[in-house]
C-alpha positions as CSV (number, residue, x, y, z in Angstrom):
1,X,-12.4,16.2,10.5
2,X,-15.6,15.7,9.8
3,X,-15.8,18.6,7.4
4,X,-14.0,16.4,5.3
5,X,-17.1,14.1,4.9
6,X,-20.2,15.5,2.7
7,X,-21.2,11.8,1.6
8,X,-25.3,12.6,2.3
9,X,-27.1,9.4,2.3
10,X,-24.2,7.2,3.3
11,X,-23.6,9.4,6.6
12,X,-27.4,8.2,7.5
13,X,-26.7,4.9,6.8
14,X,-23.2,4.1,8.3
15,X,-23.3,6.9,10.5
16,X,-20.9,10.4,10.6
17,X,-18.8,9.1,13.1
18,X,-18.0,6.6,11.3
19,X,-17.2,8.9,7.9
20,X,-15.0,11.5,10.2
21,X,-13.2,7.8,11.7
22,X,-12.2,6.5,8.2
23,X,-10.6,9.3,6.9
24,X,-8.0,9.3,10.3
25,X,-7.9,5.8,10.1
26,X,-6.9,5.9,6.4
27,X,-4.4,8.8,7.6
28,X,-3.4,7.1,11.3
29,X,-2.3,3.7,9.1
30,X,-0.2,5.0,6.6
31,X,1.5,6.3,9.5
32,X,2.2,2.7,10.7
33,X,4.6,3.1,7.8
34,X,6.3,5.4,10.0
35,X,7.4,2.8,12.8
36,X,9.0,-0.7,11.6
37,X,10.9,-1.1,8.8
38,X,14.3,-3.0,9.3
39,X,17.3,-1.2,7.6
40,X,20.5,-1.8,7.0
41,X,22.1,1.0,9.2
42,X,19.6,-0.4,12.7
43,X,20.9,-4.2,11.8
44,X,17.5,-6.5,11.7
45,X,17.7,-6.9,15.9
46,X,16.6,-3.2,16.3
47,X,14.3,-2.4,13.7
48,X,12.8,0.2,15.9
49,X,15.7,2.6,15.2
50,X,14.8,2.9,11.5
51,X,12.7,5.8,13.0
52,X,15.2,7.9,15.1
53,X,15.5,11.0,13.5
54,X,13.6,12.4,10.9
55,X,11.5,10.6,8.3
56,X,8.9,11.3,5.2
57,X,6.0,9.1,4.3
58,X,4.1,9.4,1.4
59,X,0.9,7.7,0.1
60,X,-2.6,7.8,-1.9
61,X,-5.5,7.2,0.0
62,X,-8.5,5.7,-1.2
63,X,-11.8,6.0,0.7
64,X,-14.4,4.1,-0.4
65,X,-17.1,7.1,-2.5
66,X,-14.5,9.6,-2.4
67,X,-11.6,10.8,-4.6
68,X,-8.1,9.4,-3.9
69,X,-5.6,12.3,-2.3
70,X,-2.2,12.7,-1.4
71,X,-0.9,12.2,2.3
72,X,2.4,13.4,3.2
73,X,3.9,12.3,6.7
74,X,7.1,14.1,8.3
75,X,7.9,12.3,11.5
76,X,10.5,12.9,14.4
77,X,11.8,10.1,16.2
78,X,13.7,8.7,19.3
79,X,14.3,5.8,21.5
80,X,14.1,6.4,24.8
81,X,15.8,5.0,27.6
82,X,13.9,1.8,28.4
83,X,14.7,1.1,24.3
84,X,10.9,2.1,23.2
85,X,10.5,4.5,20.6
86,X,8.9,7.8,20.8
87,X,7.9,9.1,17.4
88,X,6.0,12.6,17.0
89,X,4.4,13.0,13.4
90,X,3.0,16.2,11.5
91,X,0.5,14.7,8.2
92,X,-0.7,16.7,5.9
93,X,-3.6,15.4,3.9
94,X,-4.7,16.8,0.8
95,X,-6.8,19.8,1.0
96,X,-7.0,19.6,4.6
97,X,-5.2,21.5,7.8
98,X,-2.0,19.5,9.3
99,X,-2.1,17.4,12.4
100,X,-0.4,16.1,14.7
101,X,0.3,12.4,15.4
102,X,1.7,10.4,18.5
103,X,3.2,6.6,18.7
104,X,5.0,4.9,21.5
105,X,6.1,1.5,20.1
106,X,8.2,-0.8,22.2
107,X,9.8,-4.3,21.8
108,X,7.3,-7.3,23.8
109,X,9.4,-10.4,22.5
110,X,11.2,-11.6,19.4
111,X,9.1,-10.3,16.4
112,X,6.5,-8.8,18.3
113,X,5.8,-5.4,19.2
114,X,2.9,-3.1,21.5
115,X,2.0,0.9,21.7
116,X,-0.1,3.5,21.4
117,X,-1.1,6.0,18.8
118,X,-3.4,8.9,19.5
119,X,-6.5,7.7,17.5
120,X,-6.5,4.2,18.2
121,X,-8.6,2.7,20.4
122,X,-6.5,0.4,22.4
123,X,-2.9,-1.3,21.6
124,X,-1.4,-1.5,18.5
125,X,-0.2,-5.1,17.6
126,X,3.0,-5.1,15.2
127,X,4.0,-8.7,14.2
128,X,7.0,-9.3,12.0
129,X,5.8,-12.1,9.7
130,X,8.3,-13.1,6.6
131,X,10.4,-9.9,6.9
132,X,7.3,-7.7,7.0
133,X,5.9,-6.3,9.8
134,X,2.1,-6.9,10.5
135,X,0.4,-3.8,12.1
136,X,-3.7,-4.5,13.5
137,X,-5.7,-1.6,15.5
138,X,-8.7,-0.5,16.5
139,X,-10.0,2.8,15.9
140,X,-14.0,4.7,17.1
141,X,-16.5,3.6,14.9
142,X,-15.6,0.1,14.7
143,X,-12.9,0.4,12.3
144,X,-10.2,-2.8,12.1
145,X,-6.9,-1.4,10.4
146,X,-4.9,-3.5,8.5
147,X,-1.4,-2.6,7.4
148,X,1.6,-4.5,5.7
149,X,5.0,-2.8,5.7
150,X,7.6,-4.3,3.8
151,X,11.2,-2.9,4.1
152,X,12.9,-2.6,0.9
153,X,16.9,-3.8,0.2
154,X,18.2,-0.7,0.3
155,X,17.5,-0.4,3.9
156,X,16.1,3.2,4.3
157,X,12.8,3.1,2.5
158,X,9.6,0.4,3.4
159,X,6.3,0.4,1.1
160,X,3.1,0.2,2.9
161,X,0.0,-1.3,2.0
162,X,-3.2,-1.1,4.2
163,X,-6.9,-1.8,4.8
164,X,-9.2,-0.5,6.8
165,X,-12.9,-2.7,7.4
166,X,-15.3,-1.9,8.7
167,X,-18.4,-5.0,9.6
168,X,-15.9,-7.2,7.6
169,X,-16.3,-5.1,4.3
170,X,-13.1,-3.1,2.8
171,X,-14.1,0.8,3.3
172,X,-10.4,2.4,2.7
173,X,-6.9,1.1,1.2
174,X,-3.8,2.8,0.8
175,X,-0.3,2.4,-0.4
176,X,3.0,4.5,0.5
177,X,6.4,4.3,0.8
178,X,8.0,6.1,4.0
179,X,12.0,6.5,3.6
180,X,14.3,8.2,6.3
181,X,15.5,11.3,5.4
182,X,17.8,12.4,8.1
C-alpha cells in the first residue's frame, strides 16, 4: 500500500506509516458501509441481515494532499449460527490492485454492536443513534475512524459519511452509498 503514497515532505513529517494507514483507513471505513443498515426486508430487530448475500458499495475518497478516487466494494455475507455476521469484502480502489477485507460484527445489546475487521486495531464499536448507526475504530498509526451510515426508506441502500483524524485534525473523509444487490 504504501506505493500509493509519494507525498515527500509530509511522509517526514507525519511519518509513512502513517500515509500507507490513511489510505486503508479511508478504504477499511467506507466498508463500515457494508455492515448495518436496517432494511425493510431484515425488519429494524435484525439489521445485521441487510448484509447476507451480496452487496456493492461505492464512494469517493478524499485524502487530505491527494486527488479524490473511486472505491468500489463487492461484499459476501452471512450470519452464522450464534446470529453474528460474517461478511468477506473484495475493494477495489482506483488505480490500485484489489484486496481483500474481513468483518465479524455481532449483536452486544439493544443498539449496540462489537467485531473485528482486518485492519483495525482493536474492536469495532457500532452504535445505533437516531436510526443511524455510529461506527468508531482504531487503526496503526493512530488513526480514529469515524463513520455515519444512514439507511435510506427504500430499505436496501444506506449513504455513508466518514472521518478519519488523526491528533484530533481531519486527514480523510468520504461519502458512499452501499445498496444490496442480491
Amino acid at each position: 500500500m504504501e506505493r500509493f503514497w509519494d507525498l515527500g515532505v509530509w511522509s517526514a513529517v507525519i511519518g509513512e506509516s502513517y500515509l500507507g494507514q490513511t489510505r486503508k483507513i479511508a478504504v477499511g471505513a467506507i466498508i463500515c458501509a457494508a455492515i448495518l443498515p436496517v432494511s425493510a426486508d431484515a425488519g429494524t430487530s435484525q439489521p445485521l441481515r441487510f448484509f447476507e448475500g451480496r452487496t456493492e458499495m461505492q464512494a469517493v475518497v478524499k485524502v487530505i494532499m491527494k486527488k479524490p478516487y473511486r472505491s468500489r466494494t463487492l461484499g459476501q455475507g452471512r450470519i452464522l449460527g450464534d446470529g453474528s455476521l460474517a461478511l468477506l469484502q473484495q475493494v477495489y480502489d482506483e488505480g490500485q490492485a484489489p484486496e481483500q477485507r474481513r468483518w465479524k460484527v455481532k449483536q452486544v445489546g439493544p443498539g449496540r454492536y462489537s467485531g473485528t475487521m482486518t485492519e483495525a486495531v482493536g474492536p469495532v464499536a457500532v452504535d445505533e443513534v437516531d436510526g443511524s448507526y455510529r461506527f468508531k475504530f482504531r487503526m496503526k498509526g493512530d488513526l480514529l475512524v469515524e463513520q455515519w451510515l444512514t439507511p435510506a426508506p427504500d430499505g436496501n441502500s444506506a449513504q455513508s459519511k466518514l472521518t478519519v483524524r488523526k491528533f484530533g485534525m481531519k486527514v480523510a473523509s468520504s461519502t458512499g452509498f452501499v445498496r444490496r444487490v442480491g
